[in-house]
C-alpha positions as CSV (number, residue, x, y, z in Angstrom):
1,X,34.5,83.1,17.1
2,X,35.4,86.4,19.0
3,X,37.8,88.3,17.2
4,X,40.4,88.5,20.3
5,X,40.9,85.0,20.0
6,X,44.7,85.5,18.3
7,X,45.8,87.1,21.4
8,X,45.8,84.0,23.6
9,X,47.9,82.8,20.9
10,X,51.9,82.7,21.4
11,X,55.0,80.8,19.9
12,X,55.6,77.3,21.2
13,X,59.2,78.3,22.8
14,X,60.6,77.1,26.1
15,X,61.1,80.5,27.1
16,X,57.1,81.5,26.0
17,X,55.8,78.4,28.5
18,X,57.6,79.6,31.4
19,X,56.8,83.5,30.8
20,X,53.0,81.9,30.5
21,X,53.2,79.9,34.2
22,X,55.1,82.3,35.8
23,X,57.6,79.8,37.4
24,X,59.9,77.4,37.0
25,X,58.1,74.5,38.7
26,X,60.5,71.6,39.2
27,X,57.9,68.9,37.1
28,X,56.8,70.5,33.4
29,X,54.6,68.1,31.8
30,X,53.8,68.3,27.9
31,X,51.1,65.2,27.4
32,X,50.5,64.2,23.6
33,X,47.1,63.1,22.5
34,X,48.5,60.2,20.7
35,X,52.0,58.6,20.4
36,X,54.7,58.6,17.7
37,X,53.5,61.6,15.9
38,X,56.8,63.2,14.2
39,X,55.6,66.5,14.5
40,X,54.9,66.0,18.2
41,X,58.1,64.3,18.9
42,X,59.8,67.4,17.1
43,X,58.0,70.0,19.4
44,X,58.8,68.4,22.5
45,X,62.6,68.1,21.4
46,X,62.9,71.9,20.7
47,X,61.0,72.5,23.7
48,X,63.6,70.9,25.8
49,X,66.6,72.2,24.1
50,X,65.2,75.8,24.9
51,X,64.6,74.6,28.5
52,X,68.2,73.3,28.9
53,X,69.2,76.7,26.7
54,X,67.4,79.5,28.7
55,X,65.8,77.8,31.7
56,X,68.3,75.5,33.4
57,X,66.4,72.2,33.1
58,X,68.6,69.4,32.5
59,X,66.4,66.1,32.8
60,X,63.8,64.8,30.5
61,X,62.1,62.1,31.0
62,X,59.5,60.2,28.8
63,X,57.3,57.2,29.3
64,X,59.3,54.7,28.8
65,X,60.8,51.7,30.9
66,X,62.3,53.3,33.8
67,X,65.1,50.4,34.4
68,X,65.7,50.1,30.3
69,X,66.0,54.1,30.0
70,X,69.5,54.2,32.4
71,X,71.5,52.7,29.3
72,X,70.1,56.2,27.0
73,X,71.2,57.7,30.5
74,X,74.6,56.2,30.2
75,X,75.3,57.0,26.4
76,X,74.3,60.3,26.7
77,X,76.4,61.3,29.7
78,X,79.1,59.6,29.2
79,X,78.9,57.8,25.9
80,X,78.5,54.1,27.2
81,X,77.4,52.3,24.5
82,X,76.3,52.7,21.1
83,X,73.1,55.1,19.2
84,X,72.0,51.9,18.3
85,X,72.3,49.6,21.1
86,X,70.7,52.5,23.3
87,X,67.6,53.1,20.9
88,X,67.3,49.1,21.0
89,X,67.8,48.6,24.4
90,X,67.3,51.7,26.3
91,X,63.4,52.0,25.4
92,X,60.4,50.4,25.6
93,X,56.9,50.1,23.9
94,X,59.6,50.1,20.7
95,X,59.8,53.9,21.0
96,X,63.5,53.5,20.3
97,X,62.6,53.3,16.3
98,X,61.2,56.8,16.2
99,X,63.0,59.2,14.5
100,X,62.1,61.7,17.1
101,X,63.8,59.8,19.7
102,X,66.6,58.7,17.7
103,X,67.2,63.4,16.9
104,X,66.3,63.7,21.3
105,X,69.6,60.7,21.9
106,X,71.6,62.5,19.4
107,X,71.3,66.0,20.6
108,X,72.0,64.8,24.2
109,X,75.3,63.3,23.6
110,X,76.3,66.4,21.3
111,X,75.1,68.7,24.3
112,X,77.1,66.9,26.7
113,X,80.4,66.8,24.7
114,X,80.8,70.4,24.7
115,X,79.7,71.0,28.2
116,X,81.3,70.6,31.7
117,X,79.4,67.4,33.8
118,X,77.9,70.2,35.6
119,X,75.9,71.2,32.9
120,X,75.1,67.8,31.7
121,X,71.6,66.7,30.4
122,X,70.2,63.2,31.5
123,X,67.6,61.4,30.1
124,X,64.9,59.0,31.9
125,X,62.4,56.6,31.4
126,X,59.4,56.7,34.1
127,X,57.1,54.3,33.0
128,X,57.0,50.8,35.0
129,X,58.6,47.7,33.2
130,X,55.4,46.8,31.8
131,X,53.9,46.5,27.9
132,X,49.7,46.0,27.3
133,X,49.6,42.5,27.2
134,X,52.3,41.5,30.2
135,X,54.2,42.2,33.3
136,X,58.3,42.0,33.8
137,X,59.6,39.9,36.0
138,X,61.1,41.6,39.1
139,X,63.9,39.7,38.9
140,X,66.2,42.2,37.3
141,X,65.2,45.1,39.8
142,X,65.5,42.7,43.0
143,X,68.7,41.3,42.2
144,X,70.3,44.5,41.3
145,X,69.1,45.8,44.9
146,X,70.6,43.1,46.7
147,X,73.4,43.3,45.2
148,X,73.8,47.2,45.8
149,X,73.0,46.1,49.9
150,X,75.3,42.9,49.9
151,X,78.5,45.0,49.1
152,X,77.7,47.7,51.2
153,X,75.8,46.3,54.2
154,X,76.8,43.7,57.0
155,X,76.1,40.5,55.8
156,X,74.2,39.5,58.9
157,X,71.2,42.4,58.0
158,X,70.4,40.9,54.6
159,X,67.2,39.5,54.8
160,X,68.4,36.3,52.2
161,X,71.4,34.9,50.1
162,X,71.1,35.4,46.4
163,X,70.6,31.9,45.9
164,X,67.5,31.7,47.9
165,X,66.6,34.6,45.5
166,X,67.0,33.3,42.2
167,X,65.0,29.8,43.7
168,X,62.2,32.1,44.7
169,X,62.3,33.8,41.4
170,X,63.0,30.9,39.0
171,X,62.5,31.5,35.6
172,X,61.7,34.8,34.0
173,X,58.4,33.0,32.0
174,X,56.7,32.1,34.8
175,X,56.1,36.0,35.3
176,X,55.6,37.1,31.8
177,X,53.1,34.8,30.5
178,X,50.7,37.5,28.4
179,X,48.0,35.2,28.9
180,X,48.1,36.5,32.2
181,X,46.1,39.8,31.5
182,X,42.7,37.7,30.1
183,X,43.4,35.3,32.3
184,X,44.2,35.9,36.2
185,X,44.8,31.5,37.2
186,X,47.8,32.4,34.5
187,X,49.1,34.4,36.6
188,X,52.3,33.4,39.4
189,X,52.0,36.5,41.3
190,X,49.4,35.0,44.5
191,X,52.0,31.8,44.5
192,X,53.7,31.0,47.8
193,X,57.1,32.1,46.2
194,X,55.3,35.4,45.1
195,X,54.2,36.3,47.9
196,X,57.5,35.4,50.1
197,X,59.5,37.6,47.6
198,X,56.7,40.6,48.1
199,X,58.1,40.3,51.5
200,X,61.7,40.2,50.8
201,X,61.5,43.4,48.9
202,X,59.8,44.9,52.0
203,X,62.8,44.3,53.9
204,X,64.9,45.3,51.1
205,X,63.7,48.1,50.4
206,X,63.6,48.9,54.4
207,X,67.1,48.3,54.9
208,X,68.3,50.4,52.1
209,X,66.6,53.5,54.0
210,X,68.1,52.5,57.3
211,X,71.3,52.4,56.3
212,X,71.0,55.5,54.7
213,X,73.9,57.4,56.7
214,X,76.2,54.9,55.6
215,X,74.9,54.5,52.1
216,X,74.9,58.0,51.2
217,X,78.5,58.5,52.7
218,X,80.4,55.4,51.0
219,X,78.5,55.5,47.5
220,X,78.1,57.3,44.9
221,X,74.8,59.7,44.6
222,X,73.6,58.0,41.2
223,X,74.2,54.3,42.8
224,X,71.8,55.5,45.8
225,X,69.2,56.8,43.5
226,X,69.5,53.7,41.4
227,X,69.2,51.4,44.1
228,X,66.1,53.3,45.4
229,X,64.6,53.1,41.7
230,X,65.1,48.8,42.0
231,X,63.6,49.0,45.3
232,X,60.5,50.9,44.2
233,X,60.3,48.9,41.1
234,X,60.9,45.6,42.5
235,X,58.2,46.7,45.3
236,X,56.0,47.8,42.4
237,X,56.0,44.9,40.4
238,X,55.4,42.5,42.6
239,X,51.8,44.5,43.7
240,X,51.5,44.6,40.0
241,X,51.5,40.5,39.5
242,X,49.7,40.0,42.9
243,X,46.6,42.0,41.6
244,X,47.2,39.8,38.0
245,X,46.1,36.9,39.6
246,X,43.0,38.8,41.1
247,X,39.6,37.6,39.3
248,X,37.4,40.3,40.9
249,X,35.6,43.1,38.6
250,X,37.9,45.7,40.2
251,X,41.3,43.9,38.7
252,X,41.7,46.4,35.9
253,X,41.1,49.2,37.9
254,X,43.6,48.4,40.3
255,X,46.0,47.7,37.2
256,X,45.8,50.5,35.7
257,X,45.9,52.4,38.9
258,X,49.3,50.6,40.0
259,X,50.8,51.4,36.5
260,X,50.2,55.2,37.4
261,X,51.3,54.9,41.0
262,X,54.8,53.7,39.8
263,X,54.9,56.1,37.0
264,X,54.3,59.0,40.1
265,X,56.9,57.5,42.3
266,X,59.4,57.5,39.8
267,X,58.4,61.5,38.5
268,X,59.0,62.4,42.6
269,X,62.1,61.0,42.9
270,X,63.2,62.6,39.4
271,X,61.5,66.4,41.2
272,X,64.1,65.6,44.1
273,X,67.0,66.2,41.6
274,X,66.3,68.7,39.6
275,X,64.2,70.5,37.0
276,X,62.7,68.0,34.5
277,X,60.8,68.0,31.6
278,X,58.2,65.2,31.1
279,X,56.9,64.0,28.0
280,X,54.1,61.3,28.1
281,X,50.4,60.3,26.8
282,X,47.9,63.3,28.1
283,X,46.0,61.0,30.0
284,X,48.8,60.0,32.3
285,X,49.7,63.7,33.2
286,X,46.3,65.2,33.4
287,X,45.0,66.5,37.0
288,X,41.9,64.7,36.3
289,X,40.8,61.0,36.8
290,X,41.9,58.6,33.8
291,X,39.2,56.5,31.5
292,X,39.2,53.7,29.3
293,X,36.9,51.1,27.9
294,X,38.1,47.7,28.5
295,X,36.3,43.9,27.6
296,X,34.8,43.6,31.1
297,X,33.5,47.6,30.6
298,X,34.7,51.2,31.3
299,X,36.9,51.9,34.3
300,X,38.4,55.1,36.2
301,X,41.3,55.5,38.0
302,X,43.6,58.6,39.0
303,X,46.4,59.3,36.9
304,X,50.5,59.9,37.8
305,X,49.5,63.7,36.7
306,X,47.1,63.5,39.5
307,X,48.8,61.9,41.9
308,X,52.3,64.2,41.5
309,X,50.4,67.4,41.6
310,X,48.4,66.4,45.0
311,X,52.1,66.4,46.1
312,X,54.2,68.9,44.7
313,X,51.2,71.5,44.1
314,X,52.9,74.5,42.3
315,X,55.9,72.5,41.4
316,X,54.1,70.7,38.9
317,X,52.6,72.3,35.6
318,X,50.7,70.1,33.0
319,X,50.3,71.3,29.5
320,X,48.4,68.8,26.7
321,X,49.1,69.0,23.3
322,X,46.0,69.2,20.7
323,X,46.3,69.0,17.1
324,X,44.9,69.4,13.8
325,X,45.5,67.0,11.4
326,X,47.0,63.5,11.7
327,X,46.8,62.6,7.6
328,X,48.3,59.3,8.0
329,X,45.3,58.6,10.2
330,X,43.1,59.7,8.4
331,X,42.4,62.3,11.0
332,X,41.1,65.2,9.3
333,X,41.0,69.2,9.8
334,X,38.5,69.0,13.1
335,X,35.3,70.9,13.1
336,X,35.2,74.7,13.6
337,X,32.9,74.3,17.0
338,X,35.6,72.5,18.4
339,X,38.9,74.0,20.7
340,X,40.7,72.2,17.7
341,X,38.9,74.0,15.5
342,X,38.7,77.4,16.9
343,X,42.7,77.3,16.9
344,X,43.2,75.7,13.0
345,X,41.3,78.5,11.9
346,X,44.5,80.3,12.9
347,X,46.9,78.4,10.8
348,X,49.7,79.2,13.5
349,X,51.6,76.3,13.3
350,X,53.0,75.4,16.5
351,X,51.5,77.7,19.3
352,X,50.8,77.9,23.3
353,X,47.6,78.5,24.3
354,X,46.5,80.3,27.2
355,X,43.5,78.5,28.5
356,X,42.1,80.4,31.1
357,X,41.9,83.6,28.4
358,X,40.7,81.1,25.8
359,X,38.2,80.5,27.5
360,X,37.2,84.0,28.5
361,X,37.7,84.4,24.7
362,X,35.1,82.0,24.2
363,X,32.5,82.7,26.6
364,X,29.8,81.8,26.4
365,X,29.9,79.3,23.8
366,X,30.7,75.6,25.0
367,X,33.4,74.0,22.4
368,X,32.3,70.5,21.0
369,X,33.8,67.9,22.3
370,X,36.1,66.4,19.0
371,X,35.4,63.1,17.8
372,X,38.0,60.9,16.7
373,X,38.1,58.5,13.4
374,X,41.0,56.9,14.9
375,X,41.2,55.2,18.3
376,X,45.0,55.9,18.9
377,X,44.4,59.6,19.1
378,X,42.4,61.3,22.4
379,X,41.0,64.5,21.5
380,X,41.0,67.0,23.9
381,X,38.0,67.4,26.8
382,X,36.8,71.0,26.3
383,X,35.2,70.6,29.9
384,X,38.6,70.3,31.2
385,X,40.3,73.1,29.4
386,X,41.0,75.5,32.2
387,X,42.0,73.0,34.9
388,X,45.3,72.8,32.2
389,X,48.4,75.2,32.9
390,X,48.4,76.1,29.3
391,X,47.9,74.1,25.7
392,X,50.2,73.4,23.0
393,X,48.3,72.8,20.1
394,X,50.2,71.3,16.6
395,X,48.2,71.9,13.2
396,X,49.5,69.1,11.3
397,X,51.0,65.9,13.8
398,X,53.0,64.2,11.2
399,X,55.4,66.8,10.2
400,X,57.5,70.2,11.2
401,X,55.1,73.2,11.2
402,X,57.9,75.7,13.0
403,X,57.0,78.4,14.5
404,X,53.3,80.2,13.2
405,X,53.2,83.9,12.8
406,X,50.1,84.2,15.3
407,X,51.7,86.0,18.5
408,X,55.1,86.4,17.4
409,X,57.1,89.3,18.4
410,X,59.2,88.8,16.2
């Protein structure tokens, strides 16, 4: 290992990440290799108070239920609610019984106490309503939508009467059926009332943008960007249950490709209001296409990382985290020919990684790809190390390592 290695080595601070990028771009994305990691969770938290500290970010926003994660919003801004109620209800995937999450919540509303509103931090979830084995039903996005237009828009212009919605909706089960992903004639998202309400949230989601003069002057900003998240949502979801009930070899594809569209759209609409941190699986930030093996095979599709930098180019950075050891898992120090390796040799605790001058370091020598024992943790693609802004890399997942000496100026 060439002896200048160290150098690309610096302390995992907020203030270190942007020196390394050289801007502030309005998207910063730290991926994870796997999820729930305490260690992890604790990195990204201290990243994001020394954001909000030093760089004026105020958002994060983790992949989570996008409508679920406006009750943490709430709590933290203005202290709707309960810690509790908020980790219960405000997060999905059951993300809520981290303890990371539960420090991130608690932090927020302590930030936000002692600051003006103008300095508040909000918190957001920008994954789709959806879990592995099922799909929401749009019921809660669509009727919050038409609500938002009934009060403010002529009667007349709405496209149908909330009874007519709840008919076409009926009950909740009838979308949610988790039998639904093995089997696509479980599915209710190609019925006739399916595909009626795909075209109701059309013209939804089209009147909400031509009303816009009026909508933006009589309501309040956050009611206008919720009512656009429903509308995207609603919009999303329905695509999402239509391809469901699709039996053709291409279904997953288009799954998991509709999963990462939403996940983008909502990421935009979060880079139209301000700085935000995002904090997610690396495979849904990466620049590169996603993988995975499923029953029917393997399958590809482009990932939200992807998707938000073909549009925001500079304004979105991506950094991965990579890590040592995850002991609980049985994941063991990785190999020394290995990017993993090269950096445990270092002992540095929590560090950033330049990549590009990593792998100048490296030269010639190609890093092993790391295998893992465990198949909730994604080790990192060495062939892909320079298409990253930068790397965080984590020695030991499951607990605090602080900041390692490698780099420090202190």
């Amino acid at each position: 290992m060439p002896a200048s290695i160290d150098h690309v080595v610096h302390p995992a601070q907020g203030s270190s990440l942007v020196q390394l990028l050289g801007t502030r771009p309005q998207l910063l994305a730290v991926g994870e290799p796997t999820h729930g990691a305490h260690g992890l969770l604790e990195l990204r938290n201290d990243l994001f108070r020394e954001l909000v500290e030093n760089e004026s970010y105020r958002t994060i926003s983790i992949e989570s239920d996008c409508l679920m994660g406006r009750l943490v919003d709430d709590y933290v801004v203005s202290g709707v609610g309960t810690l509790d109620h908020v980790l219960t209800h405000g997060f999905s995937h059951e993300w809520g019984t981290l303890d990371g999450n539960r420090q991130l919540v608690q932090w927020m509303r302590e930030h936000n106490r002692r600051h003006p509103v103008s300095e508040a931090v909000r918190f957001a979830g920008f994954d789709a309503p959806l879990e592995m084995a099922s799909a929401a039903s749009p019921r809660h996005a669509l009727t919050e939508l038409h609500a938002y237009l009934a009060r403010w828009v002529q009667s007349d212009l709405i496209p149908v009467i909330g009874e007519t919605l709840d008919r076409l909706l009926g009950p909740d089960e009838r979308w949610t059926d988790p039998d639904a992903m093995h089997s696509p004639s479980r599915s209710f998202g190609r019925s006739a009332e399916a595909i009626e309400l795909r075209l109701v949230a059309d013209d939804l989601a089209s009147l909400l943008d031509m009303q816009a003069p009026r909508l933006r002057a009589v309501t309040a900003r956050e009611s206008w960007f919720d009512a656009h998240l429903c509308a995207r949502t609603a919009i999303g979801l329905l695509r999402y249950h239509y391809w469901m009930a699709d039996g053709s070899a291409a279904r997953m594809t288009r799954l998991c490709s509709l999963r990462d569209s939403m996940m983008a759209e909502n990421l935009l609409a979060l880079a139209e209001r301000g700085p935000t941190l995002v904090s997610a699986h690396n495979s849904h930030l990466q620049r590169w296409k996603s993988s995975m093996q499923m029953w029917q095979g393997s399958i590809e599709w482009w990932s939200a990382g992807a998707l938000v930098d073909a549009r925001l180019g500079a304004d979105f950075a991506f950094l991965p985290t990579a890590v040592g050891t995850i002991e609980r898992h049985d994941v063991g120090p990785p190999l020394p020919n290995t990017v993993e390796g090269h950096l445990f040799s270092l002992r540095a605790g929590r560090s950033l990684v330049d990549t590009r001058t990593l792998s100048e370091a490296l030269g010639t020598e190609r890093p092993d790809a790391r295998v893992s024992p465990w198949f909730g943790y994604a080790p990192l693609d060495p062939d892909h190390l320079v298409d990253n802004d930068g790397l965080l890399f984590v020695d030991d997942a499951d607990h605090s390592t602080g900041y390692g000496p490698a780099g420090s100026t202190d």
